[in-house]
C-alpha positions as MATLAB code, in Angstrom:
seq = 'XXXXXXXXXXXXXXXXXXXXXXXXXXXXXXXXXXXXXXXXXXXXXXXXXXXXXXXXXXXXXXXXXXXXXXXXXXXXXXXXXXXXXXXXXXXXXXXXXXXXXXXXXXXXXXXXXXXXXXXXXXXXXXXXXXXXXXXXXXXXXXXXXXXXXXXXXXXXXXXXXXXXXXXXXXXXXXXXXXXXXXXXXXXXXXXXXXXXXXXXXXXXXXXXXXXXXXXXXXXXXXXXXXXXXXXXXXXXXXXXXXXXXXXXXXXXXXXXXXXXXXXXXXXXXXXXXXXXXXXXXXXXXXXXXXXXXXXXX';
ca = [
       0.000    0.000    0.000;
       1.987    3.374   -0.987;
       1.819    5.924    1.600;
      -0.034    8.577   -0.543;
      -2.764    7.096   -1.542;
      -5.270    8.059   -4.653;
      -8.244    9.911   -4.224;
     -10.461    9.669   -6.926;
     -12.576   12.245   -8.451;
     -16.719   11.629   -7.550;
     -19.506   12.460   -9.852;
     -22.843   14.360   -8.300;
     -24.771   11.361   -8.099;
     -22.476    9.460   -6.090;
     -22.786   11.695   -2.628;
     -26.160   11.702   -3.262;
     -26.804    6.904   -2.016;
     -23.744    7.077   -0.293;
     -23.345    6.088    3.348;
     -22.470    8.853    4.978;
     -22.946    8.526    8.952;
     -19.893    6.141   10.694;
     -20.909    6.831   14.254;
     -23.802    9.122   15.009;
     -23.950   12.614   16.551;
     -20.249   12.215   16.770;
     -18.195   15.639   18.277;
     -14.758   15.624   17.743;
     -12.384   15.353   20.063;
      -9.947   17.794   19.394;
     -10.023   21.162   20.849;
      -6.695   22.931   19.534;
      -8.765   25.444   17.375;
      -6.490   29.225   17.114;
      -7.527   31.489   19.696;
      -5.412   34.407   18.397;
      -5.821   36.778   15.079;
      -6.191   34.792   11.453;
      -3.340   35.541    9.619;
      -1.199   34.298    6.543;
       1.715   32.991    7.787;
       4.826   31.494    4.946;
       7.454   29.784    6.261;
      10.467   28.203    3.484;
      12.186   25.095    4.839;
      15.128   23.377    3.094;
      18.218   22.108    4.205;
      19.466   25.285    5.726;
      16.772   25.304    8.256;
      13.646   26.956    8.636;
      12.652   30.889    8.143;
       9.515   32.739    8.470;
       9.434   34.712    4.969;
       5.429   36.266    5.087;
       3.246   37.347    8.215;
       0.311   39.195    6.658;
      -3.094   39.237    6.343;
      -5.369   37.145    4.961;
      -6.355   38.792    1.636;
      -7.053   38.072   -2.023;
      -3.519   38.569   -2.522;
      -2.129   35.608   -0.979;
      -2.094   33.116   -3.831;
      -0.183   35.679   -5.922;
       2.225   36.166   -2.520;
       3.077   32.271   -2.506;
       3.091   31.952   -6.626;
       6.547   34.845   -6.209;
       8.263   32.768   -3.702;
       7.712   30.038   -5.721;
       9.094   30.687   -9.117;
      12.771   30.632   -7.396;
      12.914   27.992   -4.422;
      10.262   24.839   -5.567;
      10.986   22.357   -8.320;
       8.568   21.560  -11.376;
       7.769   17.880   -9.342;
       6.067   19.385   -6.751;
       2.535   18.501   -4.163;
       0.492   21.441   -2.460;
      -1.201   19.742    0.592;
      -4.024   21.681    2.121;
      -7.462   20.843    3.321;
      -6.172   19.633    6.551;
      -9.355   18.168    8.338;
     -10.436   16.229   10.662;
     -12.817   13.400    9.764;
     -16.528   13.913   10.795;
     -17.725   10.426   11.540;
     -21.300   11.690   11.837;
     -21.165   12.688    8.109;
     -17.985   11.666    6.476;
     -18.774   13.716    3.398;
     -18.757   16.743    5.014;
     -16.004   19.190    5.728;
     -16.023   22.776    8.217;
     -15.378   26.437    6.367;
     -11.919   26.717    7.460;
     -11.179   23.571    5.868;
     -13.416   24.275    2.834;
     -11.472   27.832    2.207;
      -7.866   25.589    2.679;
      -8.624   23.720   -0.271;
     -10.083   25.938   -2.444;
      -6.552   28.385   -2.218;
      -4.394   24.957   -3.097;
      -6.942   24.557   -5.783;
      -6.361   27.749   -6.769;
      -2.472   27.811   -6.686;
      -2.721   25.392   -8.937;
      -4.569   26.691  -11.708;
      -2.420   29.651  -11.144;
       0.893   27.851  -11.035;
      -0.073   26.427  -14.355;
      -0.789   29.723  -15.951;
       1.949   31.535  -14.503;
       4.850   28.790  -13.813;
       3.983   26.376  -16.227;
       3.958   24.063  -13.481;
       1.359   21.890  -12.447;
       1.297   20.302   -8.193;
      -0.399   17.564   -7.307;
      -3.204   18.154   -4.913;
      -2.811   16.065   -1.294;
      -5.316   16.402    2.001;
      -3.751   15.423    5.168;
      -6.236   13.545    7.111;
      -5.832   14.275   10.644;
      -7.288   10.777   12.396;
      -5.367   11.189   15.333;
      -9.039   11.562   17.947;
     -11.464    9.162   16.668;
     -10.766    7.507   19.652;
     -12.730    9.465   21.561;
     -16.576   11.340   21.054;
     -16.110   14.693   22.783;
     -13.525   12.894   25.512;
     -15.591    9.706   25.810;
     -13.915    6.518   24.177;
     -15.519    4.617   21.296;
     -15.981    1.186   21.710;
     -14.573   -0.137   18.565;
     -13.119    2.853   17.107;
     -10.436    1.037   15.258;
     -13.481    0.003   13.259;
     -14.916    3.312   13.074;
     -11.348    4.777   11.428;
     -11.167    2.024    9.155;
     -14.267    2.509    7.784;
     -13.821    6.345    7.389;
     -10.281    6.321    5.962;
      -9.629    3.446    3.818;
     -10.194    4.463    1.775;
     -10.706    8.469    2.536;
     -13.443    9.451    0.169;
     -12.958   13.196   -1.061;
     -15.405   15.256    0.802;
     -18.210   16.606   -1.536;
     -17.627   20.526   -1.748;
     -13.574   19.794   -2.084;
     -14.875   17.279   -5.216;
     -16.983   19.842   -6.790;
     -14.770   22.571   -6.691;
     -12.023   20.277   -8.420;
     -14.144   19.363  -10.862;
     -15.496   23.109  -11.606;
     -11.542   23.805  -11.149;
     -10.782   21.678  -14.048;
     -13.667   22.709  -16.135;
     -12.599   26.505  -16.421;
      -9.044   25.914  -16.507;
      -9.033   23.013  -19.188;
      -6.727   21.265  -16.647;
      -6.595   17.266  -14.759;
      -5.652   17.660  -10.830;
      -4.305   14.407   -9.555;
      -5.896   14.269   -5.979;
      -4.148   12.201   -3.203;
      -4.652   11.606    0.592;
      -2.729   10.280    3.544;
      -3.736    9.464    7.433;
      -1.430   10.888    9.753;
      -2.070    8.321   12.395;
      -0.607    6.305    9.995;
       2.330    8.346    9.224;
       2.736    8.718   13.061;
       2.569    5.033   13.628;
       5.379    4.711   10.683;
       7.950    7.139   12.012;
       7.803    5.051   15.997;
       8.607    2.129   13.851;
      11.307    3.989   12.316;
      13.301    5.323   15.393;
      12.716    2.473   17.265;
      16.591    1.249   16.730;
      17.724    4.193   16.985;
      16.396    5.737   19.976;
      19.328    4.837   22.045;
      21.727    5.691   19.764;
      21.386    9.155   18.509;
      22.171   11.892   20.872;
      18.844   14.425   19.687;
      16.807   11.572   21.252;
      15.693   11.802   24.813;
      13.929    8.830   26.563;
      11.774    8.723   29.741;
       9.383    6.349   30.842;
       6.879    6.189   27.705;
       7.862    9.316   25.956;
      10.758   10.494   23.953;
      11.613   14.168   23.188;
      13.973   15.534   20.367;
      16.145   18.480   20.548;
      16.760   19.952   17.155;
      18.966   22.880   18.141;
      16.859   25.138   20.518;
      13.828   23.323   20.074;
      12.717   20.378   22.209;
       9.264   18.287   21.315;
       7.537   15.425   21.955;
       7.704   12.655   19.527;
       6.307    9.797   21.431;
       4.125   10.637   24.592;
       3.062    8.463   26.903;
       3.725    5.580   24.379;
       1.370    7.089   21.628;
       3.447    9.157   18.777;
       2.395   12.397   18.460;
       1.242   14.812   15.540;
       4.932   15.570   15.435;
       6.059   12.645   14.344;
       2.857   12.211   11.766;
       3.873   15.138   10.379;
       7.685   13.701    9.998;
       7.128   10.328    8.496;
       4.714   12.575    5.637;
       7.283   14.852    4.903;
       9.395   11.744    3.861;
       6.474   10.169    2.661;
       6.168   13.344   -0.108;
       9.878   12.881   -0.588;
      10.650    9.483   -1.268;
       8.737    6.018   -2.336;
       9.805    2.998   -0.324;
       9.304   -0.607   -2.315;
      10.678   -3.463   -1.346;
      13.386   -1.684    0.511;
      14.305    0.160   -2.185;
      14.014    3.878   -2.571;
      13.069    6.444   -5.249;
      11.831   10.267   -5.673;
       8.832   10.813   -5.476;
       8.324   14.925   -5.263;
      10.837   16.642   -5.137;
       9.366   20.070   -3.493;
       5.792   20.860   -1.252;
       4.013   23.470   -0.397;
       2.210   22.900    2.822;
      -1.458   24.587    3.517;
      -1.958   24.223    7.662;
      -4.724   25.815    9.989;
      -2.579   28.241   12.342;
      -2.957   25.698   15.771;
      -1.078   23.340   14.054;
       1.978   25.587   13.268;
       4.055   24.118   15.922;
       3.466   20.908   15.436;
       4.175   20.860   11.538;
       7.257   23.114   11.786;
       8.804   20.214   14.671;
       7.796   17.622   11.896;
       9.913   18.979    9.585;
      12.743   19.927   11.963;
      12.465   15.893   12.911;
      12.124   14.381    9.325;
      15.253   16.759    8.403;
      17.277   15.374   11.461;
      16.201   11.587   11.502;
      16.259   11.081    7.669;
      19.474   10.117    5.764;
      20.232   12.787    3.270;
      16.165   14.520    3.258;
      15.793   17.499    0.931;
      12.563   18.577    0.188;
      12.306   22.439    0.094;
       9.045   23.569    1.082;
       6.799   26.529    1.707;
       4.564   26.102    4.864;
       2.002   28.292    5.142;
      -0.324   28.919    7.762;
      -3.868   30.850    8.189;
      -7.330   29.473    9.041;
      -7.595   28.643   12.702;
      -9.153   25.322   13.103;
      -9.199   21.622   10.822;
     -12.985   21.307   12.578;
     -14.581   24.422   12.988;
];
């Protein structure tokens, strides 16, 4: 199973028989929404580190903003990931405005990258599964079940489908669409420290959790045995990077730009810090930007 996974393209009709309730009247467990002002945040990340390059508003303008730093620091193989969401097992279909208004802006960079770049990125949601474990801080009998059911495979929520296809429609253009489960991703990357834990000095373990310190910053990667959105974020970066088949390894793209809600800012820029650490000669230059202030709301 390849870690980015297809996600096909729905006609009208199809949203309109399918199942779309997994576990009724279910709230979502995570409560990380931004409390401060929206704003559009642009961080690049290569090799030499990371740098904050935009903190503006949120405007009309921002597409254009990210299309100029592009042009001189991405490749021509490159993914924009956006529509980071979490999944609604009460209608799996469905998605919240902030998430809505992520994808439509990757959506748009694209048909604008096309026009102006003569590039064309692949479109990628990151699935944040990480609470449906819990219904508004009660556990779910069975939820294993419940996530299985809702991500595999992810279905592309309705308004993100319909805006694709209108996308493609006015532009004359053929967005591949992919998705990937963090959980999953987070479960990969404990597998891959696991020998080396003990041996690699940025790698601090206590009890059930283990903290890296990638010059002045110190996170959690694994806490209280569970690895966090940290290390999700870590094992996709590489996942965007690189293919892994039978042990062997080849490119897959070669640049990203990132689309995040605000509250995970933090967590995405330790990702990268780890991936860039941990990983045996990564490169991936990216542009991680930030603004919307919730995956839920």
């Amino acid at each position: 199973m390849p870690d980015l996974e297809l996600m096909p393209l729905q006609s009208a009709d199809f949203y309109k028989t399918a199942e779309r309730v997994v576990f009724k009247e279910y709230k979502c467990n995570c409560k990380k929404g931004w409390k401060g002002e929206d704003r559009f945040i642009v961080y690049k990340a290569d090799q030499n580190g990371i740098a904050e390059v935009i903190n503006n508003e949120v405007s009309n303008n921002n597409v254009e903003e990210l299309i100029a730093l592009a042009s001189s620091f991405l490749t021509d193989k490159v993914v924009i990931s956006g529509g980071h969401t979490v999944v609604n097992l009460d209608d799996r279909f469905s998605i919240s405005s902030e998430v809505e208004k992520s994808a439509r802006f990757c959506i748009d960079y694209i048909a604008e990258s096309i026009r102006r770049l003569g590039v064309q990125p692949d479109f990628l949601m990151e699935i944040n599964d990480f609470y449906m474990e819990k219904n508004d801080g009660s556990e779910i009998d069975g939820a294993n079940e419940f996530r299985k059911m809702a991500t595999s495979p992810y279905i592309i929520p309705e308004k993100i489908n319909d805006y694709i296809l209108a996308s493609n429609q006015r532009h004359d253009i053929d967005i591949n669409a992919f998705y990937v489960s963090e959980k999953n991703m987070a479960d990969r990357f404990k597998r891959h420290i696991k020998n080396r834990m003990d041996k690699e000095a940025y790698f601090q373990r206590q009890d059930g959790n283990v903290k890296m310190t990638v010059g002045e910053h110190a996170f959690d990667i694994i806490k209280e045995n569970k690895p966090t959105c940290a290390a999700g974020n870590a094992a996709t970066f590489r996942a965007i990077r690189y293919r892994i088949s039978s042990n062997k390894i080849f490119d897959n793209y070669t640049s990203h730009i990132g689309v995040f809600p605000l509250c995970s800012r933090v967590n995405v820029l330790n990702g990268y810090r780890a991936a860039a650490t941990f990983y045996d000669n990564f490169a991936l230059p990216s542009l991680l930007v930030f603004f919307g202030k919730s995956c839920f709301e």
